[in-house]
VOKENU-15000 format. One line per field, with one value per residue (C-alpha): z, y, x; residue in one letter. Coordinates in nm, 4 decimals. Layout:
N
pz [Z, ...];
py [Y, ...];
px [X, ...];
residu [A, ...];
This chain:
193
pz [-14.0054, -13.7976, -13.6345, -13.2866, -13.3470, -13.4949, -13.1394, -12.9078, -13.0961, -13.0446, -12.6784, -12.4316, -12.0228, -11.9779, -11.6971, -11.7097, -11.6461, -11.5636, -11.5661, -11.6729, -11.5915, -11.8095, -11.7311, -11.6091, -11.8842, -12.0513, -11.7202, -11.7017, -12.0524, -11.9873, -11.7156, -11.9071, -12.1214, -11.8231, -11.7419, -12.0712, -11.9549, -11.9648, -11.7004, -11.6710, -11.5210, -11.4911, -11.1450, -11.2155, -10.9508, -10.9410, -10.8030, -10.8803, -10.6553, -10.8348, -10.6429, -10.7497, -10.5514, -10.2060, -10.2333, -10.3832, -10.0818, -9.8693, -10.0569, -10.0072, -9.6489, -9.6721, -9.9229, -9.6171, -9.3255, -9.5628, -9.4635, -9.2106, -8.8931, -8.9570, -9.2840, -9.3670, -9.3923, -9.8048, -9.8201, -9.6303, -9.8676, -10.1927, -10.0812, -9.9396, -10.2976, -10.5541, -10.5871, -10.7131, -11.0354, -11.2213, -11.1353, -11.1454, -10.9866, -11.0421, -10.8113, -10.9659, -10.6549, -10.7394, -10.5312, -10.6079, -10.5389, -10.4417, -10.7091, -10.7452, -11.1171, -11.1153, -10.9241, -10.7382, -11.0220, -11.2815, -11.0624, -11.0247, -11.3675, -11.5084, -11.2384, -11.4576, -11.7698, -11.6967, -11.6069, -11.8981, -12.0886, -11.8401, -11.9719, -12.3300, -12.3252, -12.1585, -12.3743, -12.7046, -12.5043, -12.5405, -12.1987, -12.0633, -11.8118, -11.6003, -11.4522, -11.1250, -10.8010, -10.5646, -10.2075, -10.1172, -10.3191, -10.0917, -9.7418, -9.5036, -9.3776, -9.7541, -9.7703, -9.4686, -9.5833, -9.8984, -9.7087, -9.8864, -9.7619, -9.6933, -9.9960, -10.1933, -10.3653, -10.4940, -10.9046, -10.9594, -10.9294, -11.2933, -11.2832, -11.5205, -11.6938, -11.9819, -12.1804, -12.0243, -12.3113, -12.5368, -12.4707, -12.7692, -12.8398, -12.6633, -12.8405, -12.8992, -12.8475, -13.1645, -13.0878, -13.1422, -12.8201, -12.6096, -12.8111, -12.9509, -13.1001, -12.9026, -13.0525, -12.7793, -12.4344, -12.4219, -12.8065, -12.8715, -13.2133, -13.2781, -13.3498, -13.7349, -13.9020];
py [8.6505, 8.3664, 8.3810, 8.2886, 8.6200, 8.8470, 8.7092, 8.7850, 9.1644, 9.2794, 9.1553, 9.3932, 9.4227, 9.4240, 9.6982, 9.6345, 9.2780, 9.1474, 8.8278, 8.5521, 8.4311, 8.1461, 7.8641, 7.5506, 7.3590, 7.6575, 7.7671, 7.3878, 7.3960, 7.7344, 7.5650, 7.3032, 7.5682, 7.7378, 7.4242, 7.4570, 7.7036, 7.6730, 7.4744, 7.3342, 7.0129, 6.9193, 7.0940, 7.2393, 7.5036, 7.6648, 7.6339, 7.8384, 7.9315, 7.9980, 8.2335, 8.2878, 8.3727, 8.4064, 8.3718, 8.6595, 8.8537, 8.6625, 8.7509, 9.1025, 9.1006, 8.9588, 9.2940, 9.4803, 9.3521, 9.4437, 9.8342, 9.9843, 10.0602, 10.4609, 10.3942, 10.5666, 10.3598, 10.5082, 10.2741, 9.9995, 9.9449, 9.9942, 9.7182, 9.5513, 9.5195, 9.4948, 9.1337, 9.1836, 9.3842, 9.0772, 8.7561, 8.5567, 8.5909, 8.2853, 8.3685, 8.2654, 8.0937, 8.0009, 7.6927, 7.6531, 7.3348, 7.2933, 7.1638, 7.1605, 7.3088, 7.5302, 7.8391, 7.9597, 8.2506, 8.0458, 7.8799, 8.2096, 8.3208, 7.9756, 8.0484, 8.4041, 8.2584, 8.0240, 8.3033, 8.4703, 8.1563, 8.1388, 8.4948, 8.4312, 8.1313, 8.2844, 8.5715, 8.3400, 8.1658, 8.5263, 8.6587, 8.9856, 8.9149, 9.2077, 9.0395, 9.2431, 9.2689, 9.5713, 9.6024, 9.2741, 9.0319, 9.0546, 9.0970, 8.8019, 8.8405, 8.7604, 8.5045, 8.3373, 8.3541, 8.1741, 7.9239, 7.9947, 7.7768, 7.9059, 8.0008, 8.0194, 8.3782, 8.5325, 8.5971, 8.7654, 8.7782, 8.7296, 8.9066, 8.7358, 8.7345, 8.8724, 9.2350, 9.5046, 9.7331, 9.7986, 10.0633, 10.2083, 10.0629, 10.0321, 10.1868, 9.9661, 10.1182, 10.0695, 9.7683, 10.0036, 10.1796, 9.8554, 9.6610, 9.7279, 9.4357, 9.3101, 9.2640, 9.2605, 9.3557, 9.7348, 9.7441, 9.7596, 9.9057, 10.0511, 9.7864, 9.8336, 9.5941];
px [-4.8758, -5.0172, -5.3377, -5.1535, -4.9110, -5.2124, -5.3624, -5.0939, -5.0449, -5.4011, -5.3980, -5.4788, -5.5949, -5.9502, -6.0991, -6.4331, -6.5949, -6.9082, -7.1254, -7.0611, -6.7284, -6.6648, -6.7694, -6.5435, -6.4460, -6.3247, -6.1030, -5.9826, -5.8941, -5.6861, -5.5212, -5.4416, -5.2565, -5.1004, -4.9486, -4.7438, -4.5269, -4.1542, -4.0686, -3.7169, -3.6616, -4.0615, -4.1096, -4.5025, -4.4003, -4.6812, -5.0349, -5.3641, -5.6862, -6.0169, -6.2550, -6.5768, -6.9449, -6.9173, -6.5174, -6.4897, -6.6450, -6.4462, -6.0797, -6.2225, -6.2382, -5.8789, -5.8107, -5.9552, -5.7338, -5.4487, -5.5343, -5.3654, -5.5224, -5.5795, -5.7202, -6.0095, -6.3656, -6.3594, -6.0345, -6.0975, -6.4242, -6.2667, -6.0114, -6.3773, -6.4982, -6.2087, -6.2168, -6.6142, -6.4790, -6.5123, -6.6873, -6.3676, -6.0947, -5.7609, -5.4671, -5.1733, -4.9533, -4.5550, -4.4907, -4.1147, -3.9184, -3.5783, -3.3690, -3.0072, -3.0114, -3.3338, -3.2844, -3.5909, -3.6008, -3.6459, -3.9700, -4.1272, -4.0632, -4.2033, -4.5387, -4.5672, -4.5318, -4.8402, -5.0364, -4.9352, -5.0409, -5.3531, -5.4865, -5.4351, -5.6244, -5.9459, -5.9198, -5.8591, -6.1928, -6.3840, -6.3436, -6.1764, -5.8607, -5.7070, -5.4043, -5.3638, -5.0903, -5.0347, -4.9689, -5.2265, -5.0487, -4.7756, -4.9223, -4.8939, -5.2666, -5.3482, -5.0963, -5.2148, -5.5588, -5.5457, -5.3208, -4.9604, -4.7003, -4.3596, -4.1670, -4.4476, -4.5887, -4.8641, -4.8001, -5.0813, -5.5445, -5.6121, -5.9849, -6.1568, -6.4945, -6.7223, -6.6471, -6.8142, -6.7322, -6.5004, -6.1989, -5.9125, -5.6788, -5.3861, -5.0614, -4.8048, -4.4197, -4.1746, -3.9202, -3.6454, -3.7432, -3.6277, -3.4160, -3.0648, -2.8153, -2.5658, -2.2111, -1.9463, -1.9058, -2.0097, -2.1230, -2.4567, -2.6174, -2.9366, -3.2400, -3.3098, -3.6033];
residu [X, X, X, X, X, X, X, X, X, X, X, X, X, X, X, X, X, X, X, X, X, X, X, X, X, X, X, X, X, X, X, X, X, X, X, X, X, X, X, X, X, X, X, X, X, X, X, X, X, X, X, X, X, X, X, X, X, X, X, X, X, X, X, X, X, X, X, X, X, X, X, X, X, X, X, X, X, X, X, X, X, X, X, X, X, X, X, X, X, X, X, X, X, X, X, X, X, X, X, X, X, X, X, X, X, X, X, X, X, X, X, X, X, X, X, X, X, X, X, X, X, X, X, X, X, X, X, X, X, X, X, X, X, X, X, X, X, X, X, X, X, X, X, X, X, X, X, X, X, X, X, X, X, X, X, X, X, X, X, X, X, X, X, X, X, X, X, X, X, X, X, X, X, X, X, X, X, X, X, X, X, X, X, X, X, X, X, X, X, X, X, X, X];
């Protein structure tokens, strides 16, 4: 086994982050690796923010005006300081282009695949990425803040930034639970290794 597969396989979300976020050759060199991602016909549709320091206070008052009106004060401040569970946070933006062969799908899966390829690369770096979504990366108060264009979406906050502590593992499910073979229309067979 390959030191890139034994890699992938022991990957896992990391909760707990603290000080320091990596510094910025390593998150230019992960971009450069996002940037790898499958992208059919060359269209780079995708675009990234990095918050950091005062930023990150300032996404969470964006978190905040997410809440609705008759939210409790509890709420509103745990939207207040999510972005501060980490001292990074890169917002993963998919900036698709219209092209005649390249479906706007295939643009916002090629965006996820580069934050995919994003969070490996920090964590192949030594840091801890929790690559997080929910109700604010959807909002148009959020989307508006961080200056989204139209057509554009939010792919993810990829919290970022040193092991806090180590958790279990995470268990793995068997492939056979989500893969069968495919033999003909409305014949599948069990997934044997």
């Amino acid at each position: 086994m390959s030191s890139i597969t034994r890699f992938i396989l022991d990957r896992a979300s990391e909760p707990r982050l603290q000080e320091p976020a990596p510094p910025m050759s390593v998150v230019d060199q992960a971009l450069r690796c996002a940037a790898r991602a499958p992208d059919h016909a060359l269209l780079r549709p995708w675009r990234y923010l990095v918050v950091e320091g005062s930023g990150l206070a300032a996404l969470g008052e964006l978190f905040a005006a997410c809440c609705p009106p008759e939210a409790a004060d509890k709420e509103r401040d745990k939207a207040r300081r999510a972005p501060e569970r980490a001292p990074m946070v890169i917002i993963g933006i998919a900036s698709p282009n219209h092209h005649p062969k390249v479906p706007e799908a295939e643009q916002v899966m090629s965006a996820a695949a580069g934050m995919s390829f994003l969070s490996l690369a920090l964590s192949d770096a030594g840091y801890g990425t929790m690559w997080r979504t929910g109700p604010v990366a959807y909002h148009p108060a959020v989307h508006e803040g961080l200056g989204l264009q139209p057509g554009e979406s939010i792919i993810g906050f990829l919290y970022t930034g040193t092991i806090a502590s180590e958790k279990p593992p995470v268990p793995r499910p068997d492939t056979g639970s989500y893969v069968a073979r495919w033999e003909a229309p409305g014949q599948l067979s069990t997934w044997e290794t």
